[in-house]
Structure formats: structure tokens, C-alpha cells
BAVEX-616771 format. One record per residue: residue in one letter; x, z, y of N, C-alpha, C in turn. Coordinates in Angstrom, 1 decimal. Example, Ala and Ser with C-alpha at 12.3 -4.5 7.8 and 13.67 -1.06 7.14 Angstrom:
REM residues 2
ATOM   rest      n_X      n_Z      n_Y     ca_X     ca_Z     ca_Y      c_X      c_Z      c_Y
ATOM      A     13.2      7.8     -5.7     12.3      7.8     -4.5     13.2      7.8     -3.3
ATOM      S     12.8      7.1     -2.2     13.7      7.1     -1.1     12.9      7.9      0.0
REM end
This chain:
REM residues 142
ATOM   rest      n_X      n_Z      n_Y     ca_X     ca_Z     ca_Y      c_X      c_Z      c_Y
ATOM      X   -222.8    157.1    -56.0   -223.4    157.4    -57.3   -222.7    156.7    -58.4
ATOM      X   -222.0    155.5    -58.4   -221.7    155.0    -59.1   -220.2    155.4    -59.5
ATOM      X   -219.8    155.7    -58.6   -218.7    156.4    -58.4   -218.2    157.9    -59.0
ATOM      X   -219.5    158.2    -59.1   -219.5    159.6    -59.8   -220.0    159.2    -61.5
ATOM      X   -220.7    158.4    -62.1   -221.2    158.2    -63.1   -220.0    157.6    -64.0
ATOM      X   -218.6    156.7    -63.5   -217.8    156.3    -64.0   -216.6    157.4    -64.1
ATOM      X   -216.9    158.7    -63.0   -215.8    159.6    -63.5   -216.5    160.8    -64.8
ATOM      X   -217.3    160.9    -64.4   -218.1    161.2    -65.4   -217.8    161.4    -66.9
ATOM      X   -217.9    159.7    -66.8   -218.0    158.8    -68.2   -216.4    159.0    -68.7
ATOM      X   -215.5    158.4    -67.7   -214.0    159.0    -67.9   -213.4    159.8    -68.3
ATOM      X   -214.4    161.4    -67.8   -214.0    162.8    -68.5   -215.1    163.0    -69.6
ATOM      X   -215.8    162.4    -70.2   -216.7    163.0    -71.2   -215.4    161.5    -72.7
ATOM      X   -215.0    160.5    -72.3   -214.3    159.9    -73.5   -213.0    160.6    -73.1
ATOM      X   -212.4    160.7    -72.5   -210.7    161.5    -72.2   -210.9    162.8    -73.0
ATOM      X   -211.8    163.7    -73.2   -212.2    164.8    -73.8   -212.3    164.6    -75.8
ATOM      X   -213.2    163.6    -75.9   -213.3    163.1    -76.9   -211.9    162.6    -77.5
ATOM      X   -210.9    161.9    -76.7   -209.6    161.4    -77.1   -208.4    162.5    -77.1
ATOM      X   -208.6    163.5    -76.5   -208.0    164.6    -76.7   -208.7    165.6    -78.0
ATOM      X   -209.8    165.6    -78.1   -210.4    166.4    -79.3   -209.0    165.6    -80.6
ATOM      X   -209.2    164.4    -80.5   -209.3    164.0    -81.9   -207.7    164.1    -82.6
ATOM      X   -207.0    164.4    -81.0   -205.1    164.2    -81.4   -205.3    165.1    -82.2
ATOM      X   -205.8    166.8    -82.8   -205.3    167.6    -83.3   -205.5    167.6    -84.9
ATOM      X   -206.4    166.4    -85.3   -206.7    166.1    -86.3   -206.2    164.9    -87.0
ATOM      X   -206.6    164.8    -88.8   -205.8    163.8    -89.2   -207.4    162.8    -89.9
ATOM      X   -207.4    161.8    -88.6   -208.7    160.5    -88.6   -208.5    160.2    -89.9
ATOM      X   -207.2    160.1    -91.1   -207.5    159.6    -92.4   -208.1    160.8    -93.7
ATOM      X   -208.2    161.6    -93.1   -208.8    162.4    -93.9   -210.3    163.5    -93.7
ATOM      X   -210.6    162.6    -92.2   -211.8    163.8    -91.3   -212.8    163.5    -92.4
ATOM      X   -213.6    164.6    -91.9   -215.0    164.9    -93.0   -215.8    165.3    -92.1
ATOM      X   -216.8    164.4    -91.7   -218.0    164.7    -90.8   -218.8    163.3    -91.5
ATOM      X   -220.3    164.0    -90.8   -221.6    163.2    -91.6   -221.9    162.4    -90.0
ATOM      X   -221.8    163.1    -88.9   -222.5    162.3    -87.5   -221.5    162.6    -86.7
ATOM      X   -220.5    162.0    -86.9   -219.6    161.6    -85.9   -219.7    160.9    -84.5
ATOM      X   -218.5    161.2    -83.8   -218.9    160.0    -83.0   -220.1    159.6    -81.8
ATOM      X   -220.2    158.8    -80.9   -221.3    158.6    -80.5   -222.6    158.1    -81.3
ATOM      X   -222.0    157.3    -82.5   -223.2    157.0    -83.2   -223.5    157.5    -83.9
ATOM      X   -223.1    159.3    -84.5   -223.3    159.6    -85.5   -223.2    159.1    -87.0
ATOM      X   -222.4    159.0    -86.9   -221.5    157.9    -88.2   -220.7    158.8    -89.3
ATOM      X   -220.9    158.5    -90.5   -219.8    159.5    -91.4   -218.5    158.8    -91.3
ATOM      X   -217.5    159.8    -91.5   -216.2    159.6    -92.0   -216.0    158.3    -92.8
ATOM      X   -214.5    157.8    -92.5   -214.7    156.8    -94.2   -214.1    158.1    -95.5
ATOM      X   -214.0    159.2    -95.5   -214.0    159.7    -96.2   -215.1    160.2    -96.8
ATOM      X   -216.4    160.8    -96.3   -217.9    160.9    -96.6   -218.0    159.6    -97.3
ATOM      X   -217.9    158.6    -96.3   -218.8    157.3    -97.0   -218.0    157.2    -98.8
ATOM      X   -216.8    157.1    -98.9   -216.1    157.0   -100.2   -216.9    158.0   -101.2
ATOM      X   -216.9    159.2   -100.8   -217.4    160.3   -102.0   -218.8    159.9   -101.8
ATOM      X   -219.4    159.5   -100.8   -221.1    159.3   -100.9   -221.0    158.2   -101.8
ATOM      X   -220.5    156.7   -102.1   -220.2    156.1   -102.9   -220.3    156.3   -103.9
ATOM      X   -219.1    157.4   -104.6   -219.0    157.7   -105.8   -220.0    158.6   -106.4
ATOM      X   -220.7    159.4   -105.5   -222.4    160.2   -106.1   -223.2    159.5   -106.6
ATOM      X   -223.2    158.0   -105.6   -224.3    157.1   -105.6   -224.1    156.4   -107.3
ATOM      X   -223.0    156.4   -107.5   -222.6    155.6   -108.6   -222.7    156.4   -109.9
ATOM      X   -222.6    157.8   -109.4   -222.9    158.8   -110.5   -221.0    158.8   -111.3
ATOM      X   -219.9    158.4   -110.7   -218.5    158.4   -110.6   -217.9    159.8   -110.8
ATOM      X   -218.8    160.8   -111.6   -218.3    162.0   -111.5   -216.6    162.2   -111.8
ATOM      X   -215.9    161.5   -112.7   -215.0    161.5   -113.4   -213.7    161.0   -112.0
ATOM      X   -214.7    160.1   -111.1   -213.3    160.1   -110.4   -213.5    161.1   -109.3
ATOM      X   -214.5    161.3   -108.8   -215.2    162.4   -107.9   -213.9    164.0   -108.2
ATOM      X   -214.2    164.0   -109.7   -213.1    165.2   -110.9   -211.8    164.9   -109.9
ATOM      X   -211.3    163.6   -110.0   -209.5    163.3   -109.9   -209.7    163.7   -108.6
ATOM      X   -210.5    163.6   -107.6   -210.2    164.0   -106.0   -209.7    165.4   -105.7
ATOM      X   -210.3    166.3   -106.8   -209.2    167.7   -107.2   -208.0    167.5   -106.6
ATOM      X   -207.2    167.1   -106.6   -205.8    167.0   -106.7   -205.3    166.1   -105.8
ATOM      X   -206.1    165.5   -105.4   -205.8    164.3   -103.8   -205.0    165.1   -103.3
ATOM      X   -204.4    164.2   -102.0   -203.5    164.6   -101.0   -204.1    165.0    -99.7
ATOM      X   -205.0    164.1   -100.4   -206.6    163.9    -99.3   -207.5    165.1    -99.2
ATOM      X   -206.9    166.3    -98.1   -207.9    167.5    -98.0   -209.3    166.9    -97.8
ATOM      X   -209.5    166.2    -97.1   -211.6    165.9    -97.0   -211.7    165.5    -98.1
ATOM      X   -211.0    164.8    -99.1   -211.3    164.6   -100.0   -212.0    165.5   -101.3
ATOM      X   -210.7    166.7   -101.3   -210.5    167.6   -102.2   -211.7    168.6   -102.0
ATOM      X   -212.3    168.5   -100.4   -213.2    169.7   -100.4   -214.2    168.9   -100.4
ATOM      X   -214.6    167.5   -100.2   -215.7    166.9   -100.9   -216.0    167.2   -102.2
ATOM      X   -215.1    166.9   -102.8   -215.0    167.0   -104.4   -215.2    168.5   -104.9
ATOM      X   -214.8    169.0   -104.1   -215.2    170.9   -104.6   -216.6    170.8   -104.5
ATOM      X   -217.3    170.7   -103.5   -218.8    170.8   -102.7   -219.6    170.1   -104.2
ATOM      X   -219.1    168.8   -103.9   -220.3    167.6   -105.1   -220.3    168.2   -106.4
ATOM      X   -218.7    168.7   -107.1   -218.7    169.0   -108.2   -219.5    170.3   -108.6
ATOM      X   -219.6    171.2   -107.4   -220.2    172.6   -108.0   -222.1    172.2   -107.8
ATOM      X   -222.0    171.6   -106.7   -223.6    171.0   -106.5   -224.2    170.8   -108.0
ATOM      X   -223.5    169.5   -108.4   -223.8    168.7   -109.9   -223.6    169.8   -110.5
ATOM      X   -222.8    170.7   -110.9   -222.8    171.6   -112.1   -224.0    173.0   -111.6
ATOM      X   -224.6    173.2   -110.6   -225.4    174.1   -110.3   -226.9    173.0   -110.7
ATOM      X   -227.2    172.1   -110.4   -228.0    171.5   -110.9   -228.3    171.1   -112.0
ATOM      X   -227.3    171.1   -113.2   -227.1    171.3   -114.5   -227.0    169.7   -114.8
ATOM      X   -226.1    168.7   -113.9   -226.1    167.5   -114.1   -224.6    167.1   -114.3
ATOM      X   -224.1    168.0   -114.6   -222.8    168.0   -114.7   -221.9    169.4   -115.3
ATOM      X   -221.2    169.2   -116.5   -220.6    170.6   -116.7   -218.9    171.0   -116.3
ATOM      X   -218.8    171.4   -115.5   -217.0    171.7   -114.9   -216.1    172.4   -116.5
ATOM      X   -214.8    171.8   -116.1   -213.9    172.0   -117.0   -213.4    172.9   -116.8
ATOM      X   -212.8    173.6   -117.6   -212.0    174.9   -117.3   -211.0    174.8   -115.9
ATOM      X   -210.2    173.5   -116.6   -209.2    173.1   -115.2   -210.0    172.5   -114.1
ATOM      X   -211.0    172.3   -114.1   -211.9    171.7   -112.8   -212.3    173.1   -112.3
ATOM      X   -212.8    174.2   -113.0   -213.3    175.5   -112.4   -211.3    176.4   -111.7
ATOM      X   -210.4    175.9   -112.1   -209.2    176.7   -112.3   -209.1    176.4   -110.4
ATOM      X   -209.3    174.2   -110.3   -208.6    173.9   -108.9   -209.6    174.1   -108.1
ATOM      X   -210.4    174.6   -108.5   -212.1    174.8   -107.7   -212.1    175.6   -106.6
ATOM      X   -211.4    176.9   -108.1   -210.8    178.1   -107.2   -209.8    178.4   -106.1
ATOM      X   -208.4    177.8   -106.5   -207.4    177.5   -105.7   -207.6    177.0   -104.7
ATOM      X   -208.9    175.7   -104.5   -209.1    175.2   -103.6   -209.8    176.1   -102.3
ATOM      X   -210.8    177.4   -103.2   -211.5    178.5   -102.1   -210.1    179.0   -101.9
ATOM      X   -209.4    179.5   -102.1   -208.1    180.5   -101.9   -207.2    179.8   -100.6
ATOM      X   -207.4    178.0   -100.7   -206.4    177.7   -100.1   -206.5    177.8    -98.8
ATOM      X   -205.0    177.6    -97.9   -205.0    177.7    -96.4   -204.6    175.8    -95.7
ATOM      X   -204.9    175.0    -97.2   -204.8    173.8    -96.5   -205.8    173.1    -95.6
ATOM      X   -205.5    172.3    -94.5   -206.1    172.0    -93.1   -206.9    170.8    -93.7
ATOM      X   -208.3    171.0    -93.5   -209.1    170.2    -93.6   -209.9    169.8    -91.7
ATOM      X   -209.7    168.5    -91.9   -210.1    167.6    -90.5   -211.4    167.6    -90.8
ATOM      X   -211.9    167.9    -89.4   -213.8    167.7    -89.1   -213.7    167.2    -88.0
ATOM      X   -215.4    166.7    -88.3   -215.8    165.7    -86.7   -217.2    167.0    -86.8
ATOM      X   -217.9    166.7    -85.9   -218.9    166.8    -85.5   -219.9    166.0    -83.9
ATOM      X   -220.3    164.9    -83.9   -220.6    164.7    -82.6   -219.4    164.0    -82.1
ATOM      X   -219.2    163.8    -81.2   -218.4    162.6    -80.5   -217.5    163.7    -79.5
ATOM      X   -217.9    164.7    -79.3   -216.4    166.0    -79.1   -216.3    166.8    -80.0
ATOM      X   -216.3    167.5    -80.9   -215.9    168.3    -81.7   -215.4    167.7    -82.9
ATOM      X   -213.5    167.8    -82.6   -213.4    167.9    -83.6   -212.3    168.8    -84.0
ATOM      X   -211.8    169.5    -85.5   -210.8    170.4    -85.7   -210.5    170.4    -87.1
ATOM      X   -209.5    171.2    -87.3   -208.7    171.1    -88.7   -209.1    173.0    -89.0
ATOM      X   -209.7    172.7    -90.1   -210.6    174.1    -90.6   -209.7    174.5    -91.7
ATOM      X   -209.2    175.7    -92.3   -208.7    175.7    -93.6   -209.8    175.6    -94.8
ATOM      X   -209.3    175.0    -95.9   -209.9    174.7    -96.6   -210.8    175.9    -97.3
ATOM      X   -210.6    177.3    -97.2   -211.2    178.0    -97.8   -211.9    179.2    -96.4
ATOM      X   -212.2    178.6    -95.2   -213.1    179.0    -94.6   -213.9    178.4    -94.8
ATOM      X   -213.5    176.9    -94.6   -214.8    175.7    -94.9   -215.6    176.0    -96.0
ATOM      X   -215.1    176.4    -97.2   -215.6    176.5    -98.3   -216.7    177.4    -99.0
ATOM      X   -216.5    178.8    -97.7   -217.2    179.7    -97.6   -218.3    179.8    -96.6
ATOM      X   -218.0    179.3    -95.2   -219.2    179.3    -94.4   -219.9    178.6    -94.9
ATOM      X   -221.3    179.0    -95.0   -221.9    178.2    -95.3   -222.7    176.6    -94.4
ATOM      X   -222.5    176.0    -95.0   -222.6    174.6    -94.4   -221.9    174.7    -92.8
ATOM      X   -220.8    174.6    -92.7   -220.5    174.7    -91.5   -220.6    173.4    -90.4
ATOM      X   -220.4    172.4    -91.3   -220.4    170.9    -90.5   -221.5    169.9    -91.2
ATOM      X   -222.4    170.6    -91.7   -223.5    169.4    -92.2   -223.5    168.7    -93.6
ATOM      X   -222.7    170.0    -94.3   -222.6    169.6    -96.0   -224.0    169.1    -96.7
ATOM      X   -224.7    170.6    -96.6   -225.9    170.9    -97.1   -227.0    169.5    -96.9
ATOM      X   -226.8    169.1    -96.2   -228.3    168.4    -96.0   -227.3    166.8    -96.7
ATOM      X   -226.6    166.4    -96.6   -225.4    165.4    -97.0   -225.9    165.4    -99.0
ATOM      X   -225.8    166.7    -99.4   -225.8    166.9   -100.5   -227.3    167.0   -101.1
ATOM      X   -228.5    167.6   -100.3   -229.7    167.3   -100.5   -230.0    166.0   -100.9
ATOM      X   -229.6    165.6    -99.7   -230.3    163.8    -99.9   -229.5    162.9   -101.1
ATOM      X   -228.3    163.3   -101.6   -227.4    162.8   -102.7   -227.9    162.9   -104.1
ATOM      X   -228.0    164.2   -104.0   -227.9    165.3   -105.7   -229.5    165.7   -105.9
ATOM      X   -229.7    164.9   -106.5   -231.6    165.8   -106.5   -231.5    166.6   -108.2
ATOM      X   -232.7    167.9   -107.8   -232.7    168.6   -108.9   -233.4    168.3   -109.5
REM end
């Protein structure tokens, strides 16, 4: 029995350690990662900057290098401007767009096996595909 519970255990983290080669850990965007269900340090940064009401630098994540960044920053900024707590700039609505259009690889977790590199403008369209929606509930109140 015990024998079996440690191979087990061996193929359920070897799975997890292979999920994660195909992604880039400095830029994943997941809310419950992980065994502990844990955000990203990319979540936690933009959760930061909501908390702080940082719209302005939230704005500069547009243009990061940082894809979880860039599609955090799409998500929060249209949230705030659909709530009427925030109004987008022409050039903020311009990279908003480019950002739905684009085919750049945004890193997800979900859970402690799933994880993958989504293009940025599927992500942007499915709706809530990895646990945006409820992330941005609890953030942005109307």
C-alpha cells in the first residue's frame, strides 16, 4: 500500500512538473494555483495595484513585455471603465484593441496540473476562461 501511495504521489507531481515546462512561471496568470491554490506573483502585483486604486500604472501595463500583465491590465481597465470609475483614453481604448486582436502567448495556471500558454485574444474573449470574473468581483465594486 505504501508502495503504491508514493508512486502515486510521484506521477501526480512529475505531471504537474511537466505541465509547467511549456509555460513562462514569470508571467503566469492564475487566481488558484498550485496545490494551495495561490495567485500568480503576477495576479498578486495587479491585485495590489486595484487595491491601491494605481489606475495610472495599471494604464502603463498596456505595453509591458509582461503578457499576464498586459491582459490583466486589459480585464481591470475595461472593468473600471464599464463601472464608470474610470474613463479609457483613446490610446488606452487603441492598445485595448490590439491586445483582443493579438496572437501573443499568455501563461495560465489553474489548479496544481493545468497549466498553458493561451493567445492573448482567445483569452480575452472566452469568457472568464481561468477565474477572471470572480478575481474582478471581489476587486472592482459597482
Amino acid at each position: 500500500m505504501r508502495v503504491l501511495l508514493i508512486t502515486a504521489l510521484t506521477y501526480f507531481i512529475s505531471l504537474s512538473t511537466i505541465a509547467q515546462d511549456n509555460v513562462n512561471l514569470k508571467e503566469m496568470v492564475g487566481f488558484g494555483c498550485y496545490y494551495e491554490g495561490r495567485s500568480t506573483k503576477t495576479v498578486i502585483k495587479v491585485t495590489k495595484l486595484l487595491k491601491a486604486k494605481n489606475y495610472k500604472a495599471i494604464s502603463n501595463l498596456l505595453t509591458s513585455g509582461n503578457n499576464g500583465e498586459k491582459y490583466l491590465a486589459v480585464i481591470s481597465l475595461q472593468r473600471l471603465a464599464e463601472s464608470n470609475q474610470y474613463k479609457l483614453s483613446d490610446t488606452e481604448k487603441d492598445l485595448i484593441a490590439k491586445a483582443k486582436l493579438s496572437d501573443e502567448l499568455v501563461s495560465v495556471c489553474s489548479g496544481c496540473t493545468y497549466f498553458d500558454k493561451v493567445p492573448m485574444k482567445t483569452i480575452l474573449t472566452d469568457s472568464d476562461v481561468i477565474g477572471s470574473k470572480f478575481w474582478l468581483d471581489r476587486l472592482i465594486k459597482e
